[in-house]
MIGUMAR-839655 format. One record per residue (C-alpha): residue number from 1; residue in one letter; x, y, z. Coordinates in steps of 0.02 Angstrom, whole numbers. Last residue first. Layout:
% MIGUMAR-839655
i NUM	aa A	x X	y Y	z Z
...
% end
This chain:
% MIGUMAR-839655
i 391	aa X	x 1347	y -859	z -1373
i 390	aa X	x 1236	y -994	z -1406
i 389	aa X	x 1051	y -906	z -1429
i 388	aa X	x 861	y -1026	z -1393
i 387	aa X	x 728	y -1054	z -1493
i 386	aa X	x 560	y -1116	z -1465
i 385	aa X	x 427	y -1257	z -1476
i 384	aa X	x 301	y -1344	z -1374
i 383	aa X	x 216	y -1510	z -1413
i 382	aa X	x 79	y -1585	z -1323
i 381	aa X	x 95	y -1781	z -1363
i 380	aa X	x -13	y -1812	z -1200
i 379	aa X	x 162	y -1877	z -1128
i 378	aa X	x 253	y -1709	z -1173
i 377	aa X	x 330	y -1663	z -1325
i 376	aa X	x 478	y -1541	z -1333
i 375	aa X	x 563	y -1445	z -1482
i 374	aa X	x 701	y -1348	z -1484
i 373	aa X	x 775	y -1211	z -1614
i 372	aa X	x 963	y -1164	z -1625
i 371	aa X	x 1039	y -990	z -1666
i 370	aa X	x 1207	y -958	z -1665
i 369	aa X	x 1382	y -984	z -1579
i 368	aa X	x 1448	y -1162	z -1633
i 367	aa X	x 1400	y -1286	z -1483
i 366	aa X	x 1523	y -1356	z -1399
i 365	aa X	x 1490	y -1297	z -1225
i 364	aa X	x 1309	y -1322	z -1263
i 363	aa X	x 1311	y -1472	z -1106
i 362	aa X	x 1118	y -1496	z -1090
i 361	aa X	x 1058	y -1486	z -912
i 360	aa X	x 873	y -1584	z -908
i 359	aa X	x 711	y -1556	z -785
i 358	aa X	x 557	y -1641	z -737
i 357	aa X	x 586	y -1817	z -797
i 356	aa X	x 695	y -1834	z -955
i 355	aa X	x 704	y -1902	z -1152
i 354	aa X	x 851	y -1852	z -1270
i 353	aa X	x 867	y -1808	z -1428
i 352	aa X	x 1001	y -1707	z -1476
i 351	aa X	x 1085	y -1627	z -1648
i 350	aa X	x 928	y -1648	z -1770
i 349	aa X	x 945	y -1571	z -1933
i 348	aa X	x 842	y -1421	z -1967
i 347	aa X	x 984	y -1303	z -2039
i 346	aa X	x 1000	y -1185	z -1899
i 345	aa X	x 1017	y -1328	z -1788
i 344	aa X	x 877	y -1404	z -1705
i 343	aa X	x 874	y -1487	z -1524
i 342	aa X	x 756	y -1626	z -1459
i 341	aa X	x 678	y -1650	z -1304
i 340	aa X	x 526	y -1790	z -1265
i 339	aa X	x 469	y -1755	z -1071
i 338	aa X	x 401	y -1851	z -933
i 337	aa X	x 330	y -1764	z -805
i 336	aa X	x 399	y -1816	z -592
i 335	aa X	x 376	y -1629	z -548
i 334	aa X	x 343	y -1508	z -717
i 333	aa X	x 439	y -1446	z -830
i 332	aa X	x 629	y -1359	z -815
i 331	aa X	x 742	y -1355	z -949
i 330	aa X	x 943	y -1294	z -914
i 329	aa X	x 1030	y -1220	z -1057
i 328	aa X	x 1225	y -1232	z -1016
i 327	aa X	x 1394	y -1153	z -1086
i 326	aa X	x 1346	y -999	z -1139
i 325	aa X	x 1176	y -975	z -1157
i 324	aa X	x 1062	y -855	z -1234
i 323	aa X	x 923	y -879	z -1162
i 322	aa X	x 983	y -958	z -975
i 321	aa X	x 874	y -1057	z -978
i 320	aa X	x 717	y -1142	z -1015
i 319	aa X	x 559	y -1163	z -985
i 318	aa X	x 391	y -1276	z -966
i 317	aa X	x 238	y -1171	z -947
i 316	aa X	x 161	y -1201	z -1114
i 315	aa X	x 167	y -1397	z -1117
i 314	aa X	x 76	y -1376	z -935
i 313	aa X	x -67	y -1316	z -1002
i 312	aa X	x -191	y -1386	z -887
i 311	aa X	x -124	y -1305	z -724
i 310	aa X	x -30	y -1369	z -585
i 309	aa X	x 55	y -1199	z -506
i 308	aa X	x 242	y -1253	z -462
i 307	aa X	x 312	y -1234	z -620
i 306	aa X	x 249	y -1052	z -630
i 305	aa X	x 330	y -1007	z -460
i 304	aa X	x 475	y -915	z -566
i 303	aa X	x 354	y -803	z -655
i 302	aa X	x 440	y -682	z -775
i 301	aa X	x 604	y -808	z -846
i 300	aa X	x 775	y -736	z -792
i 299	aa X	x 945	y -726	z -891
i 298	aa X	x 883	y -630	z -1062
i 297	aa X	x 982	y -580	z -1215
i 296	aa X	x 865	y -535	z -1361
i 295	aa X	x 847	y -544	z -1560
i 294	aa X	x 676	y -497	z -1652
i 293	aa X	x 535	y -527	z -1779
i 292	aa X	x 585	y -702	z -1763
i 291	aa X	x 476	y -718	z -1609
i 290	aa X	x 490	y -889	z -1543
i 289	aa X	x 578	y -872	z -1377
i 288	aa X	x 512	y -679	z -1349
i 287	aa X	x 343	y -761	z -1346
i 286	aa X	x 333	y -887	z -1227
i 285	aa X	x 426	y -785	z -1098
i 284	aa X	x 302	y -623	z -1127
i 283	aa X	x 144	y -737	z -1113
i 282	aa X	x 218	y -833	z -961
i 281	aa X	x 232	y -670	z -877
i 280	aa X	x 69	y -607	z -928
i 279	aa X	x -20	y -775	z -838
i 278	aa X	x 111	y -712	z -689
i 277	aa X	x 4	y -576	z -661
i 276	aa X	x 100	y -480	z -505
i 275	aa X	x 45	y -310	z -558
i 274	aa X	x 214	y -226	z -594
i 273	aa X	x 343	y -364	z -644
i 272	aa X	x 206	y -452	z -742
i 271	aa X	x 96	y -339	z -794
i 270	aa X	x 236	y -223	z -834
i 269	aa X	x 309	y -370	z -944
i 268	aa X	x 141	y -408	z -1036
i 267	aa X	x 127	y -218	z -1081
i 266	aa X	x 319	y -185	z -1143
i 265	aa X	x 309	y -342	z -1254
i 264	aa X	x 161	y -348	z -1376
i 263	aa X	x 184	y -137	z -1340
i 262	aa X	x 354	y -152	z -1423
i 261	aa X	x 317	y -253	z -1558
i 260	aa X	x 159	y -133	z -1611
i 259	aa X	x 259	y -6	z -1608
i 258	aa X	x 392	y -52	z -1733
i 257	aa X	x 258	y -99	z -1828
i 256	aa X	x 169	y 69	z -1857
i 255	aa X	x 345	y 148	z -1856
i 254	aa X	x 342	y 35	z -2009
i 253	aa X	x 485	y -93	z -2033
i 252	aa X	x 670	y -71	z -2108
i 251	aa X	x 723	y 92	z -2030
i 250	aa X	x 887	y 174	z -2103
i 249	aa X	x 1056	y 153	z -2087
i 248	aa X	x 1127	y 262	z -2090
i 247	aa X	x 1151	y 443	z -2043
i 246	aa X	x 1075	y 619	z -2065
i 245	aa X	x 909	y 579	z -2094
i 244	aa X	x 908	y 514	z -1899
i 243	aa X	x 959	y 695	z -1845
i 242	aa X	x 789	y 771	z -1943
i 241	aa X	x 675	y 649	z -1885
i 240	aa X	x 722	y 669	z -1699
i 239	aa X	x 689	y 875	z -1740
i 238	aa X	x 531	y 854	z -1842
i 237	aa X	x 455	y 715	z -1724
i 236	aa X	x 350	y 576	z -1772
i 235	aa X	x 284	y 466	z -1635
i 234	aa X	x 391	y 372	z -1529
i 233	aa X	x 511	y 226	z -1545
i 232	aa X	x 505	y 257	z -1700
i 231	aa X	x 648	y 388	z -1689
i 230	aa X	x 790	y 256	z -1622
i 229	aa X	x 771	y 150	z -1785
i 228	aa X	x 683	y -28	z -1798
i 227	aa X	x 741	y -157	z -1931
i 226	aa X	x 754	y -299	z -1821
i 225	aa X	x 692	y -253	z -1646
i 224	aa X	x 832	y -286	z -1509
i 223	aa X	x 744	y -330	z -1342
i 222	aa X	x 876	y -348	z -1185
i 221	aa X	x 816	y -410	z -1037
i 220	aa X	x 846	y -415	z -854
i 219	aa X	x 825	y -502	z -696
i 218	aa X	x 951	y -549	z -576
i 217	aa X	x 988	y -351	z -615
i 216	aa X	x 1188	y -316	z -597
i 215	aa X	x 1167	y -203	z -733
i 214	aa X	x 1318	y -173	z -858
i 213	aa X	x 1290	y -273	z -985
i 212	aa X	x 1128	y -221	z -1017
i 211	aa X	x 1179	y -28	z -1028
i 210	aa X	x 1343	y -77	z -1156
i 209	aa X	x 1204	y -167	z -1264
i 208	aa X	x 1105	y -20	z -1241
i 207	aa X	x 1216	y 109	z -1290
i 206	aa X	x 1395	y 87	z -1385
i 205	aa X	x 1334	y -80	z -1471
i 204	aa X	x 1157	y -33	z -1467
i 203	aa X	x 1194	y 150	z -1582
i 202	aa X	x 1132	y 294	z -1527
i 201	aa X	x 1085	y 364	z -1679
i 200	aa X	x 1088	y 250	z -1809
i 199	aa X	x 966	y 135	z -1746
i 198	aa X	x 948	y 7	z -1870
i 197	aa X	x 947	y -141	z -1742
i 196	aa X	x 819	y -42	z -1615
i 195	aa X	x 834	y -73	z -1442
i 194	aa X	x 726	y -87	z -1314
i 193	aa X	x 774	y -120	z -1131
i 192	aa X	x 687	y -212	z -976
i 191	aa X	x 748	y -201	z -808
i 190	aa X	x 675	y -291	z -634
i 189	aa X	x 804	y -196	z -513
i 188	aa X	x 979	y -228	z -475
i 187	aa X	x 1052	y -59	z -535
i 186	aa X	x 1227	y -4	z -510
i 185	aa X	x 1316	y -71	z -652
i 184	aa X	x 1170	y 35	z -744
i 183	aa X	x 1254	y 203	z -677
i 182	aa X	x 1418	y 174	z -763
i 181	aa X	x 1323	y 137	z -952
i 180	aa X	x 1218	y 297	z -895
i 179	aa X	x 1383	y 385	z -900
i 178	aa X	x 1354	y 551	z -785
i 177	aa X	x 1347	y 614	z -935
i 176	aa X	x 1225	y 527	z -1034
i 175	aa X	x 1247	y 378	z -1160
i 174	aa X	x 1086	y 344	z -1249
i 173	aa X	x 905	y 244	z -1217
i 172	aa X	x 847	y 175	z -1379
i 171	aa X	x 706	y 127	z -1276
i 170	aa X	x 694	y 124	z -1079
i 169	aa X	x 625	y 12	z -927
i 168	aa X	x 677	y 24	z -757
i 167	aa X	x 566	y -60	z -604
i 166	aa X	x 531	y -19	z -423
i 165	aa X	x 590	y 140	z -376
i 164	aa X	x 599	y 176	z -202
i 163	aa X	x 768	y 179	z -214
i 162	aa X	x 782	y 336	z -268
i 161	aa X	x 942	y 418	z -338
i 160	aa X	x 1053	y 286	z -423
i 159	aa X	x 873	y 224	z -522
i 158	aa X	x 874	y 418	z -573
i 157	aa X	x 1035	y 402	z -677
i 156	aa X	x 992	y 245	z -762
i 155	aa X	x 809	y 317	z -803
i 154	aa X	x 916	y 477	z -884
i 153	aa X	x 991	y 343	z -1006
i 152	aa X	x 814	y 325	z -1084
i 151	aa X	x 777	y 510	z -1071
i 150	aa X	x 913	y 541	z -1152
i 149	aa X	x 858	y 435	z -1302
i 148	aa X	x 677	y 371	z -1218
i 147	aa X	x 633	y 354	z -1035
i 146	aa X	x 545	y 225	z -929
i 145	aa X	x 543	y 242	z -731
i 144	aa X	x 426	y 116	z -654
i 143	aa X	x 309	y 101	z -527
i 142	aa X	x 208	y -6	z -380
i 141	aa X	x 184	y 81	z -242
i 140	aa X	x -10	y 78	z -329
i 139	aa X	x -94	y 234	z -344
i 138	aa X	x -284	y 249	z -329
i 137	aa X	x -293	y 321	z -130
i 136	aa X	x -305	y 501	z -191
i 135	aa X	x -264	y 520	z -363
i 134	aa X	x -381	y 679	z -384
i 133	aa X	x -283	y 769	z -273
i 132	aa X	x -392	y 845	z -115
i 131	aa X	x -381	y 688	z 10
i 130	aa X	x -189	y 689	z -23
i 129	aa X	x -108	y 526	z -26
i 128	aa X	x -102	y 450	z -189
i 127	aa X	x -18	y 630	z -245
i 126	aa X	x 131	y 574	z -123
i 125	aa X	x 152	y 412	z -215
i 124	aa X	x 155	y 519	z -356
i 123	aa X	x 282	y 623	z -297
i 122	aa X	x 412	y 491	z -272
i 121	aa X	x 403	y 454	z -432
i 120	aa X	x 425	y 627	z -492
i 119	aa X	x 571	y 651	z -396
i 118	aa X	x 658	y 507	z -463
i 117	aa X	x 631	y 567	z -634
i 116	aa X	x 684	y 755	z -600
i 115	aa X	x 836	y 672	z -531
i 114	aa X	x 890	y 590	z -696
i 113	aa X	x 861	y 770	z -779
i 112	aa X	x 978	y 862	z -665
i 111	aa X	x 1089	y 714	z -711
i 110	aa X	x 1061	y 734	z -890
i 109	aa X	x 1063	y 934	z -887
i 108	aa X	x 1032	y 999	z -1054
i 107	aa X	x 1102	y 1081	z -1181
i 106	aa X	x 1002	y 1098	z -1337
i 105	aa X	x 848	y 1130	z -1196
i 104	aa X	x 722	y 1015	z -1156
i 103	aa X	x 778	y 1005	z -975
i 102	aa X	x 601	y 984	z -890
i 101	aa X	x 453	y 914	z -965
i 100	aa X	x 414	y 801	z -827
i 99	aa X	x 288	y 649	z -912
i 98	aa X	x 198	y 560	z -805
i 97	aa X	x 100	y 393	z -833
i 96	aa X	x -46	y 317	z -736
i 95	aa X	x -66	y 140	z -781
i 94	aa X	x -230	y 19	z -801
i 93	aa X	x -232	y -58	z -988
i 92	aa X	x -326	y 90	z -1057
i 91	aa X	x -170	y 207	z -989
i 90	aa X	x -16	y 84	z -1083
i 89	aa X	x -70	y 95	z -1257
i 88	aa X	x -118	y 272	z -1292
i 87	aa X	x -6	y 351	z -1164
i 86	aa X	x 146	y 275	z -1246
i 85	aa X	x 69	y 321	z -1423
i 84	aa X	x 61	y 478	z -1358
i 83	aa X	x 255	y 513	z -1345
i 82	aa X	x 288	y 656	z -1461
i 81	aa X	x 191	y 744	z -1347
i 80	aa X	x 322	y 743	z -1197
i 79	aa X	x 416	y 840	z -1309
i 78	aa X	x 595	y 804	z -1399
i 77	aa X	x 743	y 907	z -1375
i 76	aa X	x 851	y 770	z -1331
i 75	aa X	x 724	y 622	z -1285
i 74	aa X	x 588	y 628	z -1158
i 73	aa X	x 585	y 547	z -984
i 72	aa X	x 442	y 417	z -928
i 71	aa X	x 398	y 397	z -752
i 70	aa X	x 267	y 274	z -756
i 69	aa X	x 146	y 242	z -606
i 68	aa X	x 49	y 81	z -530
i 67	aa X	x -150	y 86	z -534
i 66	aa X	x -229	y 57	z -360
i 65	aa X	x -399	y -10	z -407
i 64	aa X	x -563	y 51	z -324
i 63	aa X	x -663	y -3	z -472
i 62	aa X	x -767	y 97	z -611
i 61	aa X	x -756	y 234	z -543
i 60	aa X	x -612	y 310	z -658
i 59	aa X	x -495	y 449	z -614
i 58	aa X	x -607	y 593	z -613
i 57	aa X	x -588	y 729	z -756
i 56	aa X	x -435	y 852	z -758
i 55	aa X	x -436	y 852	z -942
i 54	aa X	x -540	y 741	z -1044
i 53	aa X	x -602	y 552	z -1089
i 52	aa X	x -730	y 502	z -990
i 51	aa X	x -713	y 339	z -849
i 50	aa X	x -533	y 376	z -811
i 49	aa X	x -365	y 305	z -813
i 48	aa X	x -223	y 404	z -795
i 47	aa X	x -110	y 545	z -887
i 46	aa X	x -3	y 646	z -812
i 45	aa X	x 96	y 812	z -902
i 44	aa X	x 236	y 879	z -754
i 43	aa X	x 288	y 1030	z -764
i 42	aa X	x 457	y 1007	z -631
i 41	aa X	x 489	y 1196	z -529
i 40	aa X	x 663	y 1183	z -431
i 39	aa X	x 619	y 1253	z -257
i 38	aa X	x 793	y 1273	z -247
i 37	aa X	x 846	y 1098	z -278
i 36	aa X	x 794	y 1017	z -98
i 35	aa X	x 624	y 1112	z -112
i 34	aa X	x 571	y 1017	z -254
i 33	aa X	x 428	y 1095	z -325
i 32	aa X	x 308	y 975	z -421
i 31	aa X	x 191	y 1087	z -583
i 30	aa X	x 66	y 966	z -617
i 29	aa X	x -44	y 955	z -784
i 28	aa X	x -182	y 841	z -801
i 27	aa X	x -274	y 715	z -918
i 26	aa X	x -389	y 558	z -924
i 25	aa X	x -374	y 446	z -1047
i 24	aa X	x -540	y 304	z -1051
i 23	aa X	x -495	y 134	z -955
i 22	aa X	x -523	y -45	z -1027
i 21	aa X	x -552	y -167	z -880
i 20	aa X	x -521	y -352	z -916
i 19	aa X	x -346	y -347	z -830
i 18	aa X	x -425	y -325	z -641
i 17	aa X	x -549	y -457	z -690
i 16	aa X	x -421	y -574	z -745
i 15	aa X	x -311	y -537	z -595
i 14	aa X	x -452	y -548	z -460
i 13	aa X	x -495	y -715	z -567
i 12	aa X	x -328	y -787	z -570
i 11	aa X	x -282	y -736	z -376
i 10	aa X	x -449	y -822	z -341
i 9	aa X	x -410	y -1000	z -427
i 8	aa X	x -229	y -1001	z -353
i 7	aa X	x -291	y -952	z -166
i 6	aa X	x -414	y -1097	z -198
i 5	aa X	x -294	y -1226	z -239
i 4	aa X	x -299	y -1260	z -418
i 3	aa X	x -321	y -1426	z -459
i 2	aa X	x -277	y -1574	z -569
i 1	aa X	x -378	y -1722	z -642
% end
C-alpha cells in the first residue's frame, strides 16, 4: 500500500478546505494617487470575498485566509462592467480583483495604462497593510495582472514595470504601443493567454501568437478556443460589439460557452500558479491534453513535484512533454512503474508501441506535423489517454 507523508496529507487537506469555501461579492471603489505621476488619480472598482453580498461590506469571516489579487485592464473603450462575469467566477472561488478604469478614452495611453496596472498591484499589497482598510491582513503577495484587448497587451507593458508581479494572464490581448509583442520577450513569469480562433479583431497570428512567442517564460501557455471571438471574452458590450460586426469571421460557439472554457481553465491555473494546489495543476494538465474543444502550445506541466508524491492515481499523474513537440515528447510516470505506450495517428492506426520503466524519449523527428493521440496502460491495466501537437 502507499503513503502520504504527513506534510503531503496536511498540505491536501489545508488546500481542500481552503478550496471548499464559496465566498459572497463584496464591493468597493478606490481612488490610488500615484505621487510619482503627478498625483495621477487611478478609480479603482475591487471586488473580494465576503460573507453578504454588497458594497463596502466586510471581507468575509469565515476564515483568516490571505486571498491573492487580480489586476485586470479593460479593453479599448470598454468598462470595467462589461467584465462581471470575471468577478462572478473568480471572487466565490477566493480572489480579490481590481479593476482601474483609467484611459478609456478613443485615444488612450497604453503605456500610461500598463503602469496604472503595476501600480495597482502594488497598492493592494499596501491596502493588506493598513489597520483601517478593510483588506487589512487578507491579501496574499500572491497576484496577477490579467487584461483584455488593450488591456490584455497593457499586462505586457506593466510586467516591464513591477517586478513584484507574480503571474500574467490576458485574453484576446492586442498590439499596444510600446509593442506588447516587444515587452513579452521580456517576461519570465508563470503566463497564460487566451485566444479566440475567430477573433477578427486582433487577430492570434499578429497578437497572441506573436505575444507567446515572444516570452522567455519557462512556463507558459497558449489557449486558442475554436470558434471564440475577441468580444466574448466578456460580457456584451455595444461598442466591442459594434467593431466585431464589422469584420469576419464571426463567433462559432455561445459567449455562454466561450466562458465556460475559459473559467474550466483560467480558475484551475490560478490555483495552481497562485495558491500552490498542485491537485488543480494536474486538473488543468489533464485537461488541456484531451480537450478537443480547443488547440494550445504549452512547454511546462503545473506541478513538477507531482511524480514524486505517491498517490493512488498514479495513471492520472503521468505526463508528457513538450506539448507540442518538435523533435521529442518525453513521458514521465512513476519511479521503477512499468508502463504500456502506444501512439495514434490522426487516422487511428497504431504508429508505436513500446513498453518502459518510469520514463520514455520518443524520436517525433519524422513525424508529419499534426495531431496524434496516445494511449498508456499501467500494470493495474489503468489506462490514460491524450493528445499531443507535432509542429
Amino acid at each position: 500500500m502507499k503513503h502520504y507523508t504527513f506534510s503531503i496529507i496536511v498540505c491536501l487537506f489545508l488546500c481542500s478546505v481552503a478550496n471548499s469555501q464559496t465566498y459572497q461579492i463584496g464591493h468597493t471603489t478606490v481612488n490610488f494617487i500615484d505621487t510619482s505621476r503627478s498625483n495621477r488619480s487611478i478609480a479603482t472598482e475591487i471586488y473580494y470575498p465576503a460573507d453578504v453580498a454588497g458594497d463596502n461590506v466586510a471581507i468575509t469571516s469565515q476564515n483568516t485566509i490571505q486571498f491573492p489579487s487580480l489586476v485586470f485592464g479593460h479593453g479599448f473603450v470598454m468598462t470595467w462592467d462589461a467584465y462581471q462575469n470575471f468577478w462572478n467566477a473568480l471572487v466565490p472561488n477566493g480572489y480579490i480583483i481590481a479593476f482601474p478604469k483609467t484611459e478609456g478614452s478613443f485615444s488612450p495611453s497604453h503605456l500610461e495604462y500598463g503602469k496604472d496596472l503595476a501600480f495597482v498591484i502594488n497598492q493592494m499589497n499596501f491596502l493588506g497593510t493598513q489597520l483601517t482598510s478593510i483588506f487589512y491582513n487578507r491579501v496574499s503577495s500572491m497576484n496577477s495582472v490579467m487584461g483584455h484587448s488593450m488591456g490584455g497587451g497593457s499586462s505586457f507593458l506593466s510586467v516591464q514595470l513591477n517586478s513584484n508581479i507574480k503571474t500574467i494572464v490576458n485574453f484576446a490581448s492586442a498590439e499596444t504601443n510600446p509593442s506588447a509583442i516587444a515587452a513579452a520577450g521580456t517576461v519570465n513569469i508563470p503566463s497564460l493567454i487566451f485566444a479566440g480562433a475567430n477573433d477578427c479583431v486582433s487577430p492570434p497570428s499578429a497578437n497572441q501568437l506573436s505575444m507567446y512567442n515572444s516570452l522567455v517564460s519557462s512556463c507558459k501557455t497558449y489557449v486558442s478556443i475554436i470558434g471564440a471571438s475577441h468580444c466574448q471574452m466578456a460580457n456584451s458590450n455595444a461598442l466591442c460589439s459594434f467593431g466585431e460586426s464589422t469584420c469576419s469571421p464571426t463567433p462559432t460557439i455561445t459567449r455562454t460557452a466561450q466562458h465556460a472554457k475559459i473559467f474550466s481553465y483560467l480558475i484551475p491555473w490560478l490555483d495552481y500558479q497562485l495558491k500552490a494546489n498542485c491537485s488543480q495543476g494536474n486538473v488543468f494538465d489533464n485537461q488541456i491534453t484531451t480537450d478537443s474543444s480547443i488547440t494550445f502550445l504549452k512547454n511546462c506541466i503545473q506541478c513538477n513535484n507531482l511524480n514524486s508524491v505517491e498517490l493512488n492515481n498514479d495513471i492520472d499523474l503521468i505526463v508528457l512533454f513538450p506539448n507540442p513537440s518538435r523533435d521529442f515528447i518525453t513521458i514521465k510516470g512513476f519511479s521503477e512503474k512499468e508502463y504500456l505506450l502506444k501512439i495514434f495517428d490522426i487516422n487511428s492506426k497504431v504508429i508505436l508501441e513500446q513498453s518502459f520503466t518510469e520514463v520514455i524519449n520518443i524520436d517525433t523527428s519524422k513525424y508529419s506535423s499534426g495531431v496524434y493521440f496516445y494511449e498508456i496502460i499501467d500494470t493495474n491495466n489503468s489506462i490514460k489517454k491524450g493528445k499531443f501537437i507535432k509542429q
